[in-house]
Structures are given as structure tokens and as C-alpha cells.
N, C-alpha and C positions, 0 to 999 in steps of 0.2 A: 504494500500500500504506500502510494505513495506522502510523505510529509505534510500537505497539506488535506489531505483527505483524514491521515491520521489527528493531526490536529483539532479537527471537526467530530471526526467519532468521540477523541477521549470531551470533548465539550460537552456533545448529546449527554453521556454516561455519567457526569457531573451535574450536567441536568437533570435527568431521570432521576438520580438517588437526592437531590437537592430535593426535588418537588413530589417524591413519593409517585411518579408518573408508574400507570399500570393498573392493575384491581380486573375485577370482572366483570366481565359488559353481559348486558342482557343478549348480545346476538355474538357468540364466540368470533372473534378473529383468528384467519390463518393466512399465516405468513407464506409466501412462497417465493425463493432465491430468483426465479426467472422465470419468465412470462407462459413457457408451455405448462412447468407445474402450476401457475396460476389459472389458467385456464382449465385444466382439467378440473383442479378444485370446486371452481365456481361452478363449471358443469355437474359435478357432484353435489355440492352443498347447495347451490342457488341461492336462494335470501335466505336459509337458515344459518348461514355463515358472512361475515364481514370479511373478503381477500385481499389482503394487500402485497403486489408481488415489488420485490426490493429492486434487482436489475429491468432496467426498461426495456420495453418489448425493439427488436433489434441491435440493441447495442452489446457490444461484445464483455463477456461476463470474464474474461483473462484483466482488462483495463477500467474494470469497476471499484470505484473509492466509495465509501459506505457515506451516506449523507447525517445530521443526527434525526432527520426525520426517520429514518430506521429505526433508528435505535427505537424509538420512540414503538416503533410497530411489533417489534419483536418483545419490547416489554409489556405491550400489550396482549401478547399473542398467544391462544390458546394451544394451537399446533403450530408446527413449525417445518416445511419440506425444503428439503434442498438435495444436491445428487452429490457434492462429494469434492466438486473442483473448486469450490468456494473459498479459501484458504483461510478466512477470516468470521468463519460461521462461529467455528468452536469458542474462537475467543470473544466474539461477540456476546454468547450466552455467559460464558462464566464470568465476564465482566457486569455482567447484567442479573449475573444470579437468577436467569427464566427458569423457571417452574415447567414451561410448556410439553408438552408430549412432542417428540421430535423423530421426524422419518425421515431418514434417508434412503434417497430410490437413484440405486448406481445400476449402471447399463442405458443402454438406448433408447431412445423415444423414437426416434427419426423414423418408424416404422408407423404402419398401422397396428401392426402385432404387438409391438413392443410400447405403445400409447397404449392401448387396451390392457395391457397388464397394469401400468402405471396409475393409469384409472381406478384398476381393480384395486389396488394397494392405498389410493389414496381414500376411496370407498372405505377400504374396513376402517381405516382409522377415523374417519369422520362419523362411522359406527360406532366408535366406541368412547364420542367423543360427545354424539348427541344419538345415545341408546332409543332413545322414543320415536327418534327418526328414521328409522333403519329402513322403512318400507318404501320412503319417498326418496332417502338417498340411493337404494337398490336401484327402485327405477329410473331416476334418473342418470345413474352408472349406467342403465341397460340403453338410455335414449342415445346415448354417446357416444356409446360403442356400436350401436346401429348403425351409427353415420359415419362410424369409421369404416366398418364391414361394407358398406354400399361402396364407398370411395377407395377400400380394397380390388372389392370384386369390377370396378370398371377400369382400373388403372394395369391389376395385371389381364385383364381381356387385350388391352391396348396393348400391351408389350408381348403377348403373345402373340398380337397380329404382325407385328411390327420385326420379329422375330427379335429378341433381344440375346438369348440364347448364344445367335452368333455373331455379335458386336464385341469386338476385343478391344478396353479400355481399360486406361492407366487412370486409378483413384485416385484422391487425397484420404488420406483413413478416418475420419470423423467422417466421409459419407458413405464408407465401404456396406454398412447395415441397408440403407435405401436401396444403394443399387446394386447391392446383390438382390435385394428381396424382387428385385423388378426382374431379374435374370442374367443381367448382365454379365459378360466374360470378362472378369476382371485379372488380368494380366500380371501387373502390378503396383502397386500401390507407395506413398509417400507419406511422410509424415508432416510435422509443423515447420513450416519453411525455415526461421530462427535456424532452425537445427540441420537444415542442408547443404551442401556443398556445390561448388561444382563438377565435382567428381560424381558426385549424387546426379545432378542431370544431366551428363553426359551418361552415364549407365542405365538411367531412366530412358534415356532416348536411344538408347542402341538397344534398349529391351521394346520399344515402343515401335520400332522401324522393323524389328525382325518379326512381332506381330503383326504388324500394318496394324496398329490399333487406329481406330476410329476417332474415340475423345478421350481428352483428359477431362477428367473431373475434377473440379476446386471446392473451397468450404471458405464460400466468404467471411465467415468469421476469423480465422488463420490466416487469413491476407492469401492474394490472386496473383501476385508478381509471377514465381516458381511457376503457377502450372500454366499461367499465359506464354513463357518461356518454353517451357518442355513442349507444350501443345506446333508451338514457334517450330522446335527444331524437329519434332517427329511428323509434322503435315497433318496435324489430327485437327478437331475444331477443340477450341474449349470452353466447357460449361463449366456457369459456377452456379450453384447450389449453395441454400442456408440452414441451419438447426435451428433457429428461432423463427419465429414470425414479426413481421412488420419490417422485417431488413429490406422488403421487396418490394416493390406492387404487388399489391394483391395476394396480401399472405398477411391478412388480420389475424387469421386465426392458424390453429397447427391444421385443420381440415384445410383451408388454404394452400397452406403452405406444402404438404401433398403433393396437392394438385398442380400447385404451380413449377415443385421441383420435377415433377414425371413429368408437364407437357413441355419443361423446357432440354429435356433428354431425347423426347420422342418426336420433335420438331428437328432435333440437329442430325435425325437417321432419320426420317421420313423421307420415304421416295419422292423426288421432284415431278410434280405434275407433267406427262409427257414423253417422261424419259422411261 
């Protein structure tokens, strides 16, 4: 974190214990680190719950300084989610001595498989969080995952037509779970650029030229330099792709966001009218 941000948290924390800020609200608050768990929450809880999600929708959660309006939320907070790369969750709570019940959901969202579980997970706790509601959270866990299922079932129709099976493509590895799930032949793969050389894409591109891969795939939140490059030297097109929503157009939501990352894969292999 960096010294100004920190300056601001230890202020909030000074605050908080100063003014006794926190107690329990008549509609429980949950806290959620980034905007996809926030979104599934509210889809679960709806107005029986008050979300406050701390990372803003888009913005990349490696370059996030905690504000003391957080602080503020997390003392309020009945539950508390986050997945794990947050570096400053833990000390946030024990600075703040929360009480809150706290889940941490590690693994992937980027799916509709792996959302639907997420969902599931954040259902039980919200069970167990408000027992008398168990029936209205159930269903609405079930509305949720219907609209993921629908948005499952038409996106791999698309990639079956589309053959994706046989498209050889070099990854960035935060989207490896998407596009595998879509079918993609994925070749090889990269990690967070900070961390690559040029040795690294020169071997990436003589792995890329020997497959004739198709596209590289990026993770706009890692930064696009690297795979605009690699995409550069192996003749491939290159897609970038997001994990959150709102980084986009048209990616309010994670059902969005889906959609907008498979039809910007299934547009860059689409057969040219004609030909």
C-alpha cells in the first residue's frame, strides 16, 4: 500500500475507535472486496442485506489503496467476502477488531461454473446469517444461476458452431479458466507481464509460429503491452479480455461480462462473410 493510502486507512481506524463507529443495523451489511462478489451477494441477499463492495467495479484490485470510508464498512459489517489477493484484508480486520463472519472464496469466477458455485457459497453463509430467510435466499441463489445456465448453454452452442476445439491460442493465465471452458486449444500460456522477459516472448513466439496459433489472449487487468507484442511477432490477432465488470462497455454486470468476453473471441474467428 502505498504511503498515502496508508496514511488515510491508519486515520479511518483512529476514527472508528474514537467515535465507537459500528453496532448492528437493523438490515445486516456485507462487505464485498470486488464488485463480482458484490454482485452475487446482492443477487442472493437483495434488500435483506445492505452491500457495500470496497474495490470499484473495473478498477484493478493489485493498485487499490483502502479509503477510510472502508474502514468505516467493514466495521460495520456483518459478513465479510473476499478471495484471497487482497493483501490488506487481514490487517484491516484485526486493526479493527470485526466480529464479522468472514469467507473467503479462492478459485475462479471467470466461468459460469465457477460463478455458480461462488453463488452457492455465498448463499449458505447468508443462511446462516439470516436463518428465517433461507427460503427467499434459496430462490433467489436458484434465479441466478438460471441466468447463468441460459448464458452457459448459448455461448458454448456458439463455440461449438464456431469450432473452437480447433483454434490454437496462446493465453494470458488469469483467462486460461474462460477459455478453456469455451474449448479453446490452448497452446501456451503467460503469466503477469512485471514478471516476463524477453526471452519469455521470443519463446512464446516460436511456440506461437510452430502452432500457427490464431490469438493471443490478454487480461486487461495485468496490462496488454506483452500480449499486443507476442500477438505482433506471431501474426495472431489479439484479444483482451476482463475478470471484473464495468472495465468494458457493456459489462455492468458479470452476466455481461460473459457475454461480452465470448463474443469478443468468437468475432476474431468468425468466418468473413463471403469467403
Amino acid at each position: 500500500m502505498k504511503g498515502a493510502g496508508m496514511k488515510k486507512l491508519l486515520l479511518g481506524i483512529m476514527l472508528a475507535a474514537a467515535f465507537g463507529l459500528g453496532g448492528a443495523a437493523a438490515v445486516p451489511t456485507v462487505v464485498a472486496t470486488h464488485a463480482v462478489f458484490g454482485e452475487f451477494a446482492q443477487a442472493v441477499g437483495g434488500d435483506l442485506i445492505n452491500v457495500v463492495t470496497i474495490i470499484p467495479s473495473g478498477f484493478c484490485p493489485a493498485h487499490y489503496d483502502l479509503r477510510p470510508s472502508d474502514v468505516r464498512a467493514v466495521t460495520d459489517a456483518s459478513l465479510l467476502i473476499y478471495s484471497g489477493f487482497e493483501p490488506w484484508m487481514d490487517t484491516l480486520r484485526s486493526a479493527l477488531g470485526s466480529s464479522a463472519k468472514v469467507v473467503q472464496l479462492k478459485g475462479d469466477w471467470n466461468t459460469p461454473d465457477g460463478a455458480a458455485e461462488k453463488v452457492d457459497a455465498i448463499a449458505a453463509a447468508l443462511s446462516e446469517l439470516l436463518p428465517d430467510a433461507q427460503d427467499a435466499l434459496a430462490a433467489n441463489a436458484a434465479a441466478y444461476k438460471a441466468r447463468l445456465a441460459q448464458i452457459a448453454t448459448e455461448l458454448k452452442k456458439r463455440a461449438d458452431e464456431l469450432g473452437t476445439a480447433s483454434i490454437p491460442v496462446i493465453c494470458m493465465q488469469w483467462q486460461v479458466p474462460f477459455v478453456s471452458w469455451l474449448g479453446f486449444d490452448i497452446v501456451a500460456t503467460y503469466g503477469v507481464p512485471e514478471g516476463l522477459s524477453m526471452q519469455d516472448l521470443v519463446r512464446l513466439a516460436r511456440v506461437g509460429k510452430e502452432n500457427r496459433v490464431r490469438l493471443v489472449i490478454d487480461n486487461l487487468q495485468s496490462g496488454i503491452d506483452f500480449g499486443a507484442k507476442l500477438a505482433q511477432e506471431v501474426g495472431a490477432v489479439h484479444v483482451v479480455l476482463s475478470n471484473f465488470p464495468g472495465a468494458m462497455p457493456h459489462t455492468a454486470t458479470v452476466l455481461d461480462l460473459f457475454v461480452r468476453n465470448a463474443d469478443s473471441l468468437f468475432s476474431a474467428i468468425a468466418p468473413i462473410p463471403g469467403e
